[in-house]
C-alpha positions, 0 to 999 in steps of 0.5 A: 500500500502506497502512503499518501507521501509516495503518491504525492511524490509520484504526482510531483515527478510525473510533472517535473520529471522533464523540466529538471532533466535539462542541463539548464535547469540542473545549472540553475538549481545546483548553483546555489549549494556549488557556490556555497562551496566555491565562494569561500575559495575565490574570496580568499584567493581574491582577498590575498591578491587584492591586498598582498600581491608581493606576498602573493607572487614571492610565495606562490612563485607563479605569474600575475596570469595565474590569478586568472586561471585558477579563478577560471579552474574554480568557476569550472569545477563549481560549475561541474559541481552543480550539474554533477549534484543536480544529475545525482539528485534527479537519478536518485529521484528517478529511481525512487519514482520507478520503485514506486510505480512498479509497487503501484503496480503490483498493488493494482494487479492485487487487487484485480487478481482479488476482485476476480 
């Protein structure tokens, strides 16, 4: 027996399934949560070449052009991030609907053997 949770998720997916499926829509909504990550990374590289940029080049030991590559290497895997978060979620999403449907299922066909 499906609890009214499950059917409520069951309709919920049958009307989202497709609009969550985009690359889009998973770089949207995995955005936020990549970011959370990734801001504290940029912030403090930004900070220490803003501020100290002799520190920055005589400790590091690289270019000024580095700056930008791993500022570009964060925003990549930040991007990554949400998509790659997003994909994973709606997998796991579209598992637990396919369970539940198949239960729903398995009920249905219960309940004609039972009616017979």
């Amino acid at each position: 027996m499906l609890t009214e949770k499950e059917k409520q998720f069951i309709v919920y997916w049958e009307k989202n399934r497709e609009a969550e499926s985009g690359i889009a829509s998973k770089m949207l909504r995995g955005f936020p949560m990549a970011m959370l990550f990734s801001l504290p990374v940029i912030l403090s590289v930004v900070v220490v070449r803003l501020f100290l940029p002799e520190w920055y080049t005589k400790i590091s030991k690289t270019s000024p052009g580095m700056f930008l590559t791993v500022i570009f290497a964060v925003i990549i895997i930040t991007l990554f991030y949400a998509v790659f978060r997003m994909h994973s979620k709606w997998e796991h999403n579209e598992d637990v609907y396919k369970h539940l449907t198949s239960k729903q299922k398995r009920q249905n066909t219960n309940q004609t053997d039972q009616l017979s």
